[in-house]
C-alpha positions in Angstrom: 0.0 0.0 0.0 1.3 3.2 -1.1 -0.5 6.2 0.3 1.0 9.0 -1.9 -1.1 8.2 -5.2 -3.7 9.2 -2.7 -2.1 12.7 -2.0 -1.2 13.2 -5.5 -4.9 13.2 -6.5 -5.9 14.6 -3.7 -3.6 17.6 -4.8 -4.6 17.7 -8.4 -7.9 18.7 -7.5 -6.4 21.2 -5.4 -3.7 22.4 -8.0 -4.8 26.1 -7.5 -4.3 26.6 -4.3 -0.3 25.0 -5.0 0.6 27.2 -7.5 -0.4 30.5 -5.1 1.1 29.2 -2.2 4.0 27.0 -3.2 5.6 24.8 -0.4 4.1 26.3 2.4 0.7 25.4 1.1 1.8 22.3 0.0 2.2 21.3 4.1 -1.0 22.6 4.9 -2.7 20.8 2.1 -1.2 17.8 3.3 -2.3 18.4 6.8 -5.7 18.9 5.6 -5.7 15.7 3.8 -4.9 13.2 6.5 -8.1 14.0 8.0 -10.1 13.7 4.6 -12.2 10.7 4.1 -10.6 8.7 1.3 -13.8 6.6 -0.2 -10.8 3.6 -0.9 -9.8 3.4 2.0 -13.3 3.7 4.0 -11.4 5.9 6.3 -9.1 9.3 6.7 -5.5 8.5 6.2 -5.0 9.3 9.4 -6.9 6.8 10.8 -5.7 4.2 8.3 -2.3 4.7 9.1 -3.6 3.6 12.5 -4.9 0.8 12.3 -2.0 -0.7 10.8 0.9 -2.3 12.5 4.6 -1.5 13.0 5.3 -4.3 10.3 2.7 -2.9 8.0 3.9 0.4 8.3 7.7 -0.7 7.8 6.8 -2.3 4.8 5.0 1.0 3.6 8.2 2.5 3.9 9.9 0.4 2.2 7.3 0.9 -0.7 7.5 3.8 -0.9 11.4 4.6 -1.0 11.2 2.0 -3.7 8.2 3.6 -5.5 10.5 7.2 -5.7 8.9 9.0 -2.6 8.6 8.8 1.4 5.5 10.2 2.6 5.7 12.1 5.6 2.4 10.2 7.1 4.1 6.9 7.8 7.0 8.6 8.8 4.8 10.4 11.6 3.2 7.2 12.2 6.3 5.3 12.6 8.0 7.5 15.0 4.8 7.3 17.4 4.9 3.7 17.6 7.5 1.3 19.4 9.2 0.0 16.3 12.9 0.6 17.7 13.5 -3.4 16.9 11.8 -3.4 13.3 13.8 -0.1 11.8 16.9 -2.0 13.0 16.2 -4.8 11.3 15.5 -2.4 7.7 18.6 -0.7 8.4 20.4 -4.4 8.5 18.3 -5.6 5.8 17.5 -3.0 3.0 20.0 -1.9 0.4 18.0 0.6 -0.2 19.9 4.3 0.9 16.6 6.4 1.5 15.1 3.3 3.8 18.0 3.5 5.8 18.3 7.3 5.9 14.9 7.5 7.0 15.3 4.8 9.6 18.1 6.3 11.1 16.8 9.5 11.1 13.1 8.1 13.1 16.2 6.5 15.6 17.9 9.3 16.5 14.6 11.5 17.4 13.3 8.9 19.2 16.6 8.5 21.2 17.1 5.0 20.3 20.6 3.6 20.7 21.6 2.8 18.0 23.4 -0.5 16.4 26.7 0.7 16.2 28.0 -2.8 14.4 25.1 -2.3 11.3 25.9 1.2 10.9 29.7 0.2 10.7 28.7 -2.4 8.2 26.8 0.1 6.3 30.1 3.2 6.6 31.9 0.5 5.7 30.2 -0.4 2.1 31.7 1.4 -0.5 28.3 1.1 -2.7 26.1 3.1 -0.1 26.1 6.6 -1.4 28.4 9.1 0.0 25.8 11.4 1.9 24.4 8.2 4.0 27.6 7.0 5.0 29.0 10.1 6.0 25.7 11.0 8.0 26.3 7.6 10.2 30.2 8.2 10.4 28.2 12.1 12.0 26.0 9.9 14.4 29.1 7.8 15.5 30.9 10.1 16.7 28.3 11.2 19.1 28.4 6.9 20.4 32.3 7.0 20.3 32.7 5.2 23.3 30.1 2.5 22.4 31.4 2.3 18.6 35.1 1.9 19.7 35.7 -1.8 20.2 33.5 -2.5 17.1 36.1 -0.1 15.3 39.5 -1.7 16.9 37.6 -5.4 15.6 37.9 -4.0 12.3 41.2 -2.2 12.0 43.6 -5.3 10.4 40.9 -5.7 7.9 40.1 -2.1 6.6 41.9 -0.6 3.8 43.8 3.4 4.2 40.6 4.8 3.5 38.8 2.9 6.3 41.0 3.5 8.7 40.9 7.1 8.0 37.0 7.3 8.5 37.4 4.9 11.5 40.1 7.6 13.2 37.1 10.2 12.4 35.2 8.4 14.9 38.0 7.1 17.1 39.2 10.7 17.9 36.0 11.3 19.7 36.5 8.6 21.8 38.4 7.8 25.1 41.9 7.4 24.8 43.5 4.1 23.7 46.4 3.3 22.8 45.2 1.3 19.3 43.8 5.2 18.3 47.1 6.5 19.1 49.0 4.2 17.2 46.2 4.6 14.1 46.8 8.3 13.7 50.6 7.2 13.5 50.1 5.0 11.2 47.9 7.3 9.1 49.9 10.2 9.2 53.0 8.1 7.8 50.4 7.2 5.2 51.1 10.5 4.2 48.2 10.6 1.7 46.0 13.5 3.3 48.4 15.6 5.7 45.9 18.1 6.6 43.4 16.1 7.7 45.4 13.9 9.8 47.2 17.1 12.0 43.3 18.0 12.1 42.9 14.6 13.8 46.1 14.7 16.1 45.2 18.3 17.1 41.6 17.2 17.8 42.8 14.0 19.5 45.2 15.9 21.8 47.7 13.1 23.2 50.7 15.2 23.5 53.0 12.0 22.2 51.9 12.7 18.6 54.0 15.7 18.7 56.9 14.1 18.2 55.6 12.7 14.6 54.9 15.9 13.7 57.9 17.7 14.9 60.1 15.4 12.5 57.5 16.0 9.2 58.6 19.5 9.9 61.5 19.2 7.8 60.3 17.7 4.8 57.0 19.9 4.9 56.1 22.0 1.7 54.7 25.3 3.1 50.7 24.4 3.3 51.5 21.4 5.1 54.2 23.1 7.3 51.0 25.5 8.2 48.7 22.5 9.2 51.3 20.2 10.6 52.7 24.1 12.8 48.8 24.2 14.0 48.7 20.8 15.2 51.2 21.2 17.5 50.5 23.9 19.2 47.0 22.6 19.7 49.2 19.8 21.6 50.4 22.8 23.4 54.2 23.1 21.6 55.6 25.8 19.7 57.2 26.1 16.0 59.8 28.3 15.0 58.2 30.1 11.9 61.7 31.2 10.1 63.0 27.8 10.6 62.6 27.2 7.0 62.8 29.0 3.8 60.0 29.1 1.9 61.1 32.2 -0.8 60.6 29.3 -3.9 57.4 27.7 -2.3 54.6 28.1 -4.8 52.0 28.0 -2.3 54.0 30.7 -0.3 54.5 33.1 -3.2 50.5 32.5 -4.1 49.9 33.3 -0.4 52.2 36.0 -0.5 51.2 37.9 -3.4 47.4 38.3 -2.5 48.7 39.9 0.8 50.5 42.2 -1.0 47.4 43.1 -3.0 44.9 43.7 0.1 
């Protein structure tokens, strides 16, 4: 059952009052027609959406994300219910990224802990688009503590790019001495510099200094800048002059749009 098709004729017979008022109408209409008597269903959307159970309503969902649209009725209805156990198991199950989106997102406002090895499965599943895995990686950090040994479980196994979105989360966390040696690990890596001092600082074990002392001498001047900053958020202090930086194209760039202020 897919309620929309409902709406949307619902809405064509309303298509004047739409093109006045645009989106803000658009909500009200839709307010107005949950409590319209739809002759199909012998009842108002509202109170079909009811009478239905949590599985019902799951499957709905899932419809519907596959249909091209989620309606904000089931949504409403979902997060009134107790269906903490059956969105878990749609965010385990479905492949779909709007399902598990919306899933998530009905979690989190209900306050629902959430299953910090599925979601790693899910960050960790290169096919899942980029916006869905990043806004997990987002709610991770916030269960650090809880998504930690998951994370260290998975360290030999995961790839540069892996580890570097399992420090992301890691950094947030207590201290441990598998995240410290991580962020060593990735900032011999050498592959994104700037993002890894933004870890370290971030991080703040004062040992990592020491890594980042001996990159000064090798640094090109933007990483010099980013590896300098990181530091002194671990509370040490870089000599500035300590290199020359006169041929550094970043330097020069740097320095010729100061001159021109």
């Amino acid at each position: 059952m897919n309620l929309n098709k409902y709406f949307e004729r619902y809405a064509r017979k309303h298509i004047s009052v739409l093109r006045k008022g645009g989106e803000e109408a658009l909500s009200t209409l839709y307010s107005a027609w949950m409590d319209e008597y739809e002759p199909d269903l012998q009842c108002t959307p509202r109170e079909f959406l009811r009478l239905q159970s949590v599985d019902t309503l799951a499957k709905m969902l899932e419809q519907e994300a596959n249909e091209g649209v989620i309606g904000e009725a089931v949504v409403v209805e979902l997060e009134s219910r107790d269906c903490e156990r059956e969105l878990k198991l749609m965010i385990k199950e479905s492949d779909n990224d709007d399902v598990t989106m919306t899933c998530v997102e009905i979690l989190e406002r209900k306050n629902c802990q959430p299953e910090v090895d599925v979601y790693l499965d899910v960050i960790a599943d290169s096919s899942r688009s980029v916006q869905l895995r990043e806004e997990l990686i987002s709610l991770l950090k916030n269960y650090a503590d809880a998504a930690a040994p998951y994370i260290f479980d998975r360290l030999d196994d995961a790839n540069i790019e892996l580890k570097t979105i399992f420090a992301e989360i890691l950094i947030c966390a207590q201290r441990d001495e598998r995240t410290y040696e991580l962020l060593n690990e990735l900032f011999a890596y050498g592959d994104n510099i700037p993002l890894y001092c933004s870890y370290i600082g971030s991080y703040g074990d004062e040992r990592l200094a020491g890594i980042l002392y001996r990159a000064l001498d090798k640094a090109d001047y933007a990483d010099f800048c980013e590896i300098s900053n990181a530091i002194e958020r671990l509370g040490g202090t870089v000599d500035y002059d300590m290199k020359d930086f006169t041929s550094d194209p970043t330097y020069q760039k740097i320095k010729d749009v100061n001159k021109n202020v």
